[in-house]
C-alpha positions as a LaTeX table, in Angstrom:
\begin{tabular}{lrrr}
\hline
Residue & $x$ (\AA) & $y$ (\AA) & $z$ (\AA) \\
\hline
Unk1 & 216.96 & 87.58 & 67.44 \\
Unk2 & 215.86 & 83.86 & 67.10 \\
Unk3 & 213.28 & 82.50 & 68.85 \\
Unk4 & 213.63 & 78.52 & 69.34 \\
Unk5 & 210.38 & 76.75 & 69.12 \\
Unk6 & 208.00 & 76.16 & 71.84 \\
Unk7 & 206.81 & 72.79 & 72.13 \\
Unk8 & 203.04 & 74.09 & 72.92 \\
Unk9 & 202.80 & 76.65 & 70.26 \\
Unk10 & 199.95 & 75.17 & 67.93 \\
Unk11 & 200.30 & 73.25 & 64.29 \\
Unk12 & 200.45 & 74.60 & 61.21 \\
Unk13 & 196.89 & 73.51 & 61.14 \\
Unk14 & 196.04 & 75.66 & 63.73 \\
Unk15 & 197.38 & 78.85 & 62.96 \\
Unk16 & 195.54 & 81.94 & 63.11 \\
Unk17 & 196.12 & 84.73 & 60.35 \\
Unk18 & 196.88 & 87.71 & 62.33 \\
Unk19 & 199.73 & 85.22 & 64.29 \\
Unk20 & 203.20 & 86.51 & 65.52 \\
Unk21 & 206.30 & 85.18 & 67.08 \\
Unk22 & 204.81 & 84.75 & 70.27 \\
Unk23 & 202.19 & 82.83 & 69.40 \\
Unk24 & 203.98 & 80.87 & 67.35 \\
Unk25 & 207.11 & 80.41 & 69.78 \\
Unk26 & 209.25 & 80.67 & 66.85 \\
Unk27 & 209.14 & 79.44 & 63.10 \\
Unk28 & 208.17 & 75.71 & 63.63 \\
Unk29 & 204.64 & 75.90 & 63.22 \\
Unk30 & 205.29 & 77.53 & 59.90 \\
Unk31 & 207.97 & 74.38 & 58.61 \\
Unk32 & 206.72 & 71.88 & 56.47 \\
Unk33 & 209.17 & 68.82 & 56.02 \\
Unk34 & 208.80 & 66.71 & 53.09 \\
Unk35 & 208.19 & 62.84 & 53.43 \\
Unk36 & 210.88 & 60.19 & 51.89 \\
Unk37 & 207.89 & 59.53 & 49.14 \\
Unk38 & 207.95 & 63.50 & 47.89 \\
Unk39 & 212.12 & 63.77 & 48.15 \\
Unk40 & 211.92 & 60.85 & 45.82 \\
Unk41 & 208.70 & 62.23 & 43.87 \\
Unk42 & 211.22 & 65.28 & 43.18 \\
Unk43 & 214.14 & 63.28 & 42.19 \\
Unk44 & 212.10 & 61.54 & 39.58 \\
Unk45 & 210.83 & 65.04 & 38.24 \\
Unk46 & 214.35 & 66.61 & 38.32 \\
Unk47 & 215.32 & 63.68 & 35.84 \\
Unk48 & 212.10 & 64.41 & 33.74 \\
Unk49 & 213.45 & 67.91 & 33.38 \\
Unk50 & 217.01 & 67.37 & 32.85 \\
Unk51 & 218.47 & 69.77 & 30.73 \\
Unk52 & 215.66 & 72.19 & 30.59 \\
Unk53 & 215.72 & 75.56 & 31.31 \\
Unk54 & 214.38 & 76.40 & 35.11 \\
Unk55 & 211.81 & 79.26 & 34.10 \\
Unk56 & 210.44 & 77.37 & 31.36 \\
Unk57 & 209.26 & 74.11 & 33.82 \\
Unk58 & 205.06 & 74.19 & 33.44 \\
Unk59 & 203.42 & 72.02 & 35.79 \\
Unk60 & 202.51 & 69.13 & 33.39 \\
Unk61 & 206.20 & 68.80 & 33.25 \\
Unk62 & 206.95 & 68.28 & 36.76 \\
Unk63 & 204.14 & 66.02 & 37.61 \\
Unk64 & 203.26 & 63.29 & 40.18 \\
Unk65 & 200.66 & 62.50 & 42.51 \\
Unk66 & 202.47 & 63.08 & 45.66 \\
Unk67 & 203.90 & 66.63 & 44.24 \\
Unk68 & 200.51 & 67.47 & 43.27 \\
Unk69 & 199.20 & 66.89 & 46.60 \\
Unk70 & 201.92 & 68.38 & 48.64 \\
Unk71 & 201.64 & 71.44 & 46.39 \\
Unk72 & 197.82 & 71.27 & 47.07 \\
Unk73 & 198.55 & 71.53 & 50.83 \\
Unk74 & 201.07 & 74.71 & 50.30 \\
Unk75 & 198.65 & 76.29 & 48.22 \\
Unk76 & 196.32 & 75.96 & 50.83 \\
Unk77 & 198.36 & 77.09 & 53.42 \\
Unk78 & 199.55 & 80.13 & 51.69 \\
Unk79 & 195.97 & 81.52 & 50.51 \\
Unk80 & 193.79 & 80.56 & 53.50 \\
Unk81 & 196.31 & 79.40 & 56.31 \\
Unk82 & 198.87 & 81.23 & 58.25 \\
Unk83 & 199.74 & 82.80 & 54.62 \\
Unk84 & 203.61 & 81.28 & 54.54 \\
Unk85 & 205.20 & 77.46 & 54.37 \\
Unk86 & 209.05 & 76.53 & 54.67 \\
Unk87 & 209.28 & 73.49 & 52.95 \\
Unk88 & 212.92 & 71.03 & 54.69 \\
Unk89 & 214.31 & 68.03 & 52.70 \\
Unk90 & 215.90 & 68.97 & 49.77 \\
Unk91 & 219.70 & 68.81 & 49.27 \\
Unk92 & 221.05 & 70.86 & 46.78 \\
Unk93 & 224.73 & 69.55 & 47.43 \\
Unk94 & 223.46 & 66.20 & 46.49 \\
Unk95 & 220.80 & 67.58 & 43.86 \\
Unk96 & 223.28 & 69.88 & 42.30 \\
Unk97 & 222.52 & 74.01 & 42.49 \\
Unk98 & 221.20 & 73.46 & 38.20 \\
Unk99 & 218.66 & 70.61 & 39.21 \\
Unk100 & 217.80 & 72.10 & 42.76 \\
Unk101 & 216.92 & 75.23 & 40.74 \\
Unk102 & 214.72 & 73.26 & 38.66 \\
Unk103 & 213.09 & 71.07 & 41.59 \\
Unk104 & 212.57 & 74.84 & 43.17 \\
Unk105 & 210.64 & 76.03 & 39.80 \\
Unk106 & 209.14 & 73.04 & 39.15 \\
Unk107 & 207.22 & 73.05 & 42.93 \\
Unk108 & 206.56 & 76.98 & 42.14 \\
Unk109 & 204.73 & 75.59 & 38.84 \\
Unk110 & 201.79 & 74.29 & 40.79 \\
Unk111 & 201.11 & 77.41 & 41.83 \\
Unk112 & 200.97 & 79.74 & 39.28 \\
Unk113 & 203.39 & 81.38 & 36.43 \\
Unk114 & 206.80 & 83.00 & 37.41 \\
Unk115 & 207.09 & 86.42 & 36.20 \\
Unk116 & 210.01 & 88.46 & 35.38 \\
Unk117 & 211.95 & 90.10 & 37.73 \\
Unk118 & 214.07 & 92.59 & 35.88 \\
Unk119 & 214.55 & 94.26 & 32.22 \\
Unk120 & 216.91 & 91.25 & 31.60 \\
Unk121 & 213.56 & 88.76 & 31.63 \\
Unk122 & 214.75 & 86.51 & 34.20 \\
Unk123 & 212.30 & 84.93 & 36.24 \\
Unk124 & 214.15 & 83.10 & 39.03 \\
Unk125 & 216.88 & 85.98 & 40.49 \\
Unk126 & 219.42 & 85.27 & 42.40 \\
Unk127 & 219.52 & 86.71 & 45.77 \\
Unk128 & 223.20 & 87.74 & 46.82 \\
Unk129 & 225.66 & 90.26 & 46.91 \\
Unk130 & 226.35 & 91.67 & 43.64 \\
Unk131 & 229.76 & 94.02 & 43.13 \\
Unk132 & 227.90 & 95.61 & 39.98 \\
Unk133 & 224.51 & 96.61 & 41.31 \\
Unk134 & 224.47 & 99.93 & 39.40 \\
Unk135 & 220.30 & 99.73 & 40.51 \\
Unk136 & 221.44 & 99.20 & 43.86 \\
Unk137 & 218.72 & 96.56 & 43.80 \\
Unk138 & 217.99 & 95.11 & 47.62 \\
Unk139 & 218.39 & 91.57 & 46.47 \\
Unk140 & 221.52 & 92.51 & 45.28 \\
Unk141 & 223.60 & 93.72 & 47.92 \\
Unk142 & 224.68 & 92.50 & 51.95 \\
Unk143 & 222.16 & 95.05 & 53.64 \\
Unk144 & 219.91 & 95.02 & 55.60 \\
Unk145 & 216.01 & 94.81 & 54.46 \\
Unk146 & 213.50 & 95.81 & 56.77 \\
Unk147 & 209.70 & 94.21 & 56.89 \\
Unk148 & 208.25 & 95.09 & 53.54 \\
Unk149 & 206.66 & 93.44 & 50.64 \\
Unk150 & 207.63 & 92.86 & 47.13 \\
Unk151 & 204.98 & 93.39 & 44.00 \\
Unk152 & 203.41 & 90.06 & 43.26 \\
Unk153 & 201.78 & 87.76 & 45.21 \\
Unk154 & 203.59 & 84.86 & 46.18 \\
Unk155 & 207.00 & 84.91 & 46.51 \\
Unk156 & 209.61 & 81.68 & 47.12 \\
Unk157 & 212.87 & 82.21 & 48.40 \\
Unk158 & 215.17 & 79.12 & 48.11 \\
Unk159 & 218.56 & 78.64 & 49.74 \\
Unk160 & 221.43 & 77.28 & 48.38 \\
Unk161 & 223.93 & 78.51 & 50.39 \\
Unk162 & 224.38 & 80.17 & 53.60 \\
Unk163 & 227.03 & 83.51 & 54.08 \\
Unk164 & 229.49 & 83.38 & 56.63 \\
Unk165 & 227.51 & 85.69 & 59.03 \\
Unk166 & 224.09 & 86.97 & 59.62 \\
Unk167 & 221.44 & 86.64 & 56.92 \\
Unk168 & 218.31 & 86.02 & 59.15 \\
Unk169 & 215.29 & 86.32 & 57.33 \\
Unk170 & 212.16 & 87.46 & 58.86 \\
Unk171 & 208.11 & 86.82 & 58.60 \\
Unk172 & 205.53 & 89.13 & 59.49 \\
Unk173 & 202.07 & 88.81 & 59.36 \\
Unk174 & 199.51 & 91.61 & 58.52 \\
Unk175 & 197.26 & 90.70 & 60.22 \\
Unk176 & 198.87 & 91.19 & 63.40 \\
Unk177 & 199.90 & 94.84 & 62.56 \\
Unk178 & 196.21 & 95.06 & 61.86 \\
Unk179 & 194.67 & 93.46 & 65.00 \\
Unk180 & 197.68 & 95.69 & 66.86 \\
Unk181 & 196.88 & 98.85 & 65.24 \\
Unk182 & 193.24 & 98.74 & 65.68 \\
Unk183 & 194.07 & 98.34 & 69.62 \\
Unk184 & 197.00 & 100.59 & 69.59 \\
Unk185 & 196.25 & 103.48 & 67.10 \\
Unk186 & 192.92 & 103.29 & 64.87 \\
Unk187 & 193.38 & 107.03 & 63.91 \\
Unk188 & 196.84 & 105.54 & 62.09 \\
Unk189 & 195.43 & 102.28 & 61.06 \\
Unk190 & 192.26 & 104.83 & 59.08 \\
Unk191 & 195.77 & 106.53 & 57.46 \\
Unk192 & 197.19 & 103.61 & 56.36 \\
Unk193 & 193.54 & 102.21 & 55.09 \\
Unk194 & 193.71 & 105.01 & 52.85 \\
Unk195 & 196.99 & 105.23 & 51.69 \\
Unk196 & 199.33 & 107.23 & 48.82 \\
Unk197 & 199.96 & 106.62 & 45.39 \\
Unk198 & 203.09 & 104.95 & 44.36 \\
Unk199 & 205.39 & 106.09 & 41.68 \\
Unk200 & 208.02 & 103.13 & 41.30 \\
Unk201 & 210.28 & 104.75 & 38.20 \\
Unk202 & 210.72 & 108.28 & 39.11 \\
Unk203 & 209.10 & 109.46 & 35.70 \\
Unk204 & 205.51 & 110.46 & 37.37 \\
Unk205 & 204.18 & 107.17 & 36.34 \\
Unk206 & 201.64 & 107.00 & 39.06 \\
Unk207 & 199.63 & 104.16 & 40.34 \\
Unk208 & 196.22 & 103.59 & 39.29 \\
Unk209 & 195.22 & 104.69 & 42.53 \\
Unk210 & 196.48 & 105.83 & 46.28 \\
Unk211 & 197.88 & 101.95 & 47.69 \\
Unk212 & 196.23 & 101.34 & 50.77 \\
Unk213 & 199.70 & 100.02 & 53.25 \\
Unk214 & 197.05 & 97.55 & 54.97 \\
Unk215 & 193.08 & 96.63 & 53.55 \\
Unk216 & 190.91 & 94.14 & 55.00 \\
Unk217 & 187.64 & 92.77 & 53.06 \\
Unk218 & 185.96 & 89.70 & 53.94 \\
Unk219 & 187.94 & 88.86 & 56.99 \\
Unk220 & 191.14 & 89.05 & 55.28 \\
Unk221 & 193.77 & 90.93 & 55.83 \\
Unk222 & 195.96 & 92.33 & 52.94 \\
Unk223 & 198.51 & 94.94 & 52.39 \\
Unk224 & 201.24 & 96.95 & 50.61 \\
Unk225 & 204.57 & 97.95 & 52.68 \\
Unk226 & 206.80 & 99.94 & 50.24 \\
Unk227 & 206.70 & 102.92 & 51.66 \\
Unk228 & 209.72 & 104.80 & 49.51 \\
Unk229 & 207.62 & 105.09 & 46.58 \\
Unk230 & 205.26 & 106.94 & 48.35 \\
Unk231 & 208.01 & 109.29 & 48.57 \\
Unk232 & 208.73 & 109.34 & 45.00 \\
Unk233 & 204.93 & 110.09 & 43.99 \\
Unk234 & 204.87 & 113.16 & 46.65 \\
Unk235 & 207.93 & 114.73 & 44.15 \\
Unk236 & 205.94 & 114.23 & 40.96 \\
Unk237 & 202.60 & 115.23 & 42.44 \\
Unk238 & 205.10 & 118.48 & 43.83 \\
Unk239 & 203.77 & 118.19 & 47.24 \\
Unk240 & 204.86 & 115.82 & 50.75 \\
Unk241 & 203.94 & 113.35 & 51.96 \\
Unk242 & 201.15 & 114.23 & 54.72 \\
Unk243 & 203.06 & 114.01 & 58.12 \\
Unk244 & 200.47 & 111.87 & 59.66 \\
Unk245 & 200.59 & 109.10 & 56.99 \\
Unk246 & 204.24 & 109.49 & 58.11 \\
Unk247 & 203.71 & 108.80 & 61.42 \\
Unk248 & 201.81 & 105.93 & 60.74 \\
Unk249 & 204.54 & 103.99 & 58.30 \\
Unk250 & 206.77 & 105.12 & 61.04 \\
Unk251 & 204.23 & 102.97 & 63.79 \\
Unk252 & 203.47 & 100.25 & 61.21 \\
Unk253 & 207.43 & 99.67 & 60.67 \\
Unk254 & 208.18 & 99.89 & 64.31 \\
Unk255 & 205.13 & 97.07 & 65.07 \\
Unk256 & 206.91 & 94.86 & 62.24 \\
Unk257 & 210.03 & 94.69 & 64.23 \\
Unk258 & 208.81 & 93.95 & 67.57 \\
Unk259 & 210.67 & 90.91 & 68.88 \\
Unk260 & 207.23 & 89.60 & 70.00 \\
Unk261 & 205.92 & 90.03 & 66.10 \\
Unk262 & 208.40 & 89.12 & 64.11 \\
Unk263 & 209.69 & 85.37 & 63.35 \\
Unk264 & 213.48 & 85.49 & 62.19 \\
Unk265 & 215.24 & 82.69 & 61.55 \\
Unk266 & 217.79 & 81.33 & 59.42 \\
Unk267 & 216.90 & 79.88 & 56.27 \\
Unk268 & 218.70 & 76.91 & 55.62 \\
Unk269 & 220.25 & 75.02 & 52.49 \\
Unk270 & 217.59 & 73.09 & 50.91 \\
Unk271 & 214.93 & 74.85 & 52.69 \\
Unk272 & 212.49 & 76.69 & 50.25 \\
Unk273 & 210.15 & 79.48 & 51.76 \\
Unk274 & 206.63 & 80.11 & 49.91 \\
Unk275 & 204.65 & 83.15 & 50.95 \\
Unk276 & 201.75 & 85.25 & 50.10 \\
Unk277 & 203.00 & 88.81 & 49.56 \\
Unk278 & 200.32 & 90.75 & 50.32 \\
Unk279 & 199.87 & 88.45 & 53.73 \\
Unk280 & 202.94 & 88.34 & 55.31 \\
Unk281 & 206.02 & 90.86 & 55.20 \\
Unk282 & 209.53 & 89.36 & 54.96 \\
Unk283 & 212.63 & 90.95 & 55.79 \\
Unk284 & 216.79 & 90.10 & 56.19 \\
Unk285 & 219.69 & 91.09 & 58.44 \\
Unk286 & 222.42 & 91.93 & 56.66 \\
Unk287 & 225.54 & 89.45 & 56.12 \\
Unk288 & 228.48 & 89.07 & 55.54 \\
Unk289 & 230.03 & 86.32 & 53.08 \\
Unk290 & 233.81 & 85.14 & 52.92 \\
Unk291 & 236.23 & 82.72 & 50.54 \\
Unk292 & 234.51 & 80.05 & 51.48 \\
Unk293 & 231.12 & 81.10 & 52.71 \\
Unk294 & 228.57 & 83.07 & 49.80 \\
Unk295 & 225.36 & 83.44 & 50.77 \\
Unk296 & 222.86 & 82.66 & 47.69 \\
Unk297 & 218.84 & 81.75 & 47.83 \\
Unk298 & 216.66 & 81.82 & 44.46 \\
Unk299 & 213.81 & 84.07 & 44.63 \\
Unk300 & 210.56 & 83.32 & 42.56 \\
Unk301 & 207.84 & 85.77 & 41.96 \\
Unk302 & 204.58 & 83.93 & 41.25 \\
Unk303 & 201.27 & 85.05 & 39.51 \\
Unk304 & 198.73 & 82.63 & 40.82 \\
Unk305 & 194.78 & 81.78 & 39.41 \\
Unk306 & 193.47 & 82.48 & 42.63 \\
Unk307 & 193.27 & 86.13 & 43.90 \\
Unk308 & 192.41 & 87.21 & 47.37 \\
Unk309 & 190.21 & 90.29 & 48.35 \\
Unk310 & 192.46 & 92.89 & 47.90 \\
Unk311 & 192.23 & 96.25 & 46.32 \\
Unk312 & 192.71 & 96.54 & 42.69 \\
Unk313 & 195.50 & 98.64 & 42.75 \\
Unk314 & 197.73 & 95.89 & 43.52 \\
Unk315 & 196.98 & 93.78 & 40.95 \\
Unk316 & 197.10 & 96.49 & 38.42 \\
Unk317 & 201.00 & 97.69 & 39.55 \\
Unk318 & 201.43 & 93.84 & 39.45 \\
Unk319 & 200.64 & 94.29 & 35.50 \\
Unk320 & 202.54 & 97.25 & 35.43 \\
Unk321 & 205.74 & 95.37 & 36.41 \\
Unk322 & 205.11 & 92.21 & 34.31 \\
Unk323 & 204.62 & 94.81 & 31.30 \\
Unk324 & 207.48 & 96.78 & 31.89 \\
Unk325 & 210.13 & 94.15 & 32.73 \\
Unk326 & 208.92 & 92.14 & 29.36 \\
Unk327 & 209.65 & 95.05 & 27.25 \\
Unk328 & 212.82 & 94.93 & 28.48 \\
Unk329 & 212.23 & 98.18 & 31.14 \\
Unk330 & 213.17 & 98.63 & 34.31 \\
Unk331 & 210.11 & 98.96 & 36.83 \\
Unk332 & 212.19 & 100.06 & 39.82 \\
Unk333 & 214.62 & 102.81 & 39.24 \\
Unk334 & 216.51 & 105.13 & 41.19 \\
Unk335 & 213.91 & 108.01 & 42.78 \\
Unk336 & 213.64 & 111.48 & 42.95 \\
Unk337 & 213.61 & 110.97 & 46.54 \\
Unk338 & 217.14 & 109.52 & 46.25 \\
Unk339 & 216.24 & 106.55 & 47.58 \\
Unk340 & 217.37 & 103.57 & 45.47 \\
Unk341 & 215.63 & 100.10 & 46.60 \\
\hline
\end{tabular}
């Protein structure tokens, strides 16, 4: 479903954390276009960087005054704002998919350090369909994804190209499931304050400690929606999943689809989504690509300076990742459960 913008739904600048699609009247108030001065502040950075590889752009190598300061504002927006920015201007036919990637890394500099993403190092992926996925990783297939998070905390997603059909991607803010669940169900919202440990690789490696699916401290709102790997720690701990933690995901997930909650939209060319992870959940419908039509965005994973209240767990299977995936391990495997994500 896409919601077209109403023309009273407030400015970025006025956005609320715990906002949703109806109070927004669709993704506008998240969009961010860039001025004529930054397109141009970009192109002069691109040709800075020419020739370099993407994941190894710092921020002292893609510098300028009016980067610095629209990076500021995303920063801003992303930590203490509505928690997500879609940045319109770029052209990547005109920039060239090599130097769009490295305009796309070079903004993510200014915001923290990319991390790796797989065994293989990488630290920009490439989000499309894959016909050797022997992981069966998400990112690499034409599914659909439902509202969840990933494992660091910002994320980027960066299109290049659009698939033939479908591939709506979809924001969702925590803070709304919160404020909803504390109305709706508080005996659920206590569950999911609590949470389940996580075990990511199937070998009992355990999380530090049970991941709480939603936390709030200090007024803000964070959380942890990856519910399959609560499944996976229930095998190696040789006991289930307690069937009213259950019920909760099962309420939490159904909130995070509401057509008056969600924001879906499509992503365009050019257009380059920043997000805090443990804000806002994203999600995609699945798609379809053809001979002339293949859907691929660049995704980013981003360790910033700057951490948010949030419980310690999720930093520390943050770490976890990094460390694994720079040994050259995989940190996502398939489960016990059977599940493969």
């Amino acid at each position: 479903m896409t919601l077209t913008l109403d023309r009273t739904a407030p400015r970025h600048d006025d956005v609320p954390a715990g906002w949703t699609a109806k109070s927004l009247g669709g993704p506008g108030p998240l969009k961010r276009a860039l001025s004529a001065n930054e397109i141009a502040a970009v192109g002069r950075c691109v040709r800075l960087v020419e020739g370099q590889r993407p994941e190894e752009i710092g921020r002292a190598d893609f510098d300028d005054p009016a980067i610095a300061t629209l990076m500021a504002e995303v920063h801003d927006r992303v930590q203490h704002g509505p928690g997500a920015v879609i940045l319109s201007g770029l052209d990547p036919v005109a920039l060239g998919e090599a130097d769009f990637t490295r305009a796309v890394a070079g903004l993510a500099a200014h915001l923290g350090t990319l991390a790796p993403q797989s065994p293989k190092r990488d630290r920009i992926g490439y989000v499309r369909k894959e016909a050797d996925n022997p992981d069966a990783r998400g990112y690499q297939s034409d599914i659909e994804l439902q509202p969840h998070t990933d494992f660091h905390e910002i994320v980027a997603l960066a299109s290049v190209s659009r698939a033939a059909e479908g591939g709506l991607s979809g924001l969702v803010s925590l803070a709304a499931i919160y404020d909803i669940l504390a109305r709706e169900d508080p005996e659920a919202l206590a569950l999911l304050e609590k949470g389940y440990p996580h075990d990511t690789t199937g070998d009992g490696l355990l999380s530090d400690a049970p991941m709480p699916v939603l936390y709030r401290a200090d007024g803000v709102v964070t959380g942890y929606a990856m519910g399959v790997f609560m499944y996976t720690a229930a095998a190696t701990l040789g006991e289930e999943v307690p069937p009213l933690l259950t019920a909760a995901m099962k309420k939490f997930s159904a909130i995070a689809r509401r057509p008056d909650v969600i924001v879906e939209f499509m992503l365009q060319p050019g257009e380059i989504m920043f997000w805090h992870n443990f804000r806002v959940l994203h999600s995609r419908t699945n798609f379809r690509d053809d001979e002339s039509h293949r859907r691929l965005i660049l995704r980013l994973w981003i360790n910033p300076e700057e951490h948010l209240p949030m419980p310690p767990v999720y930093l520390s299977q943050r770490e976890r990742f990094d460390a694994l995936h720079a040994a050259g391990k995989p940190a996502i495997v398939y489960t016990k459960t059977g599940i493969k994500v």
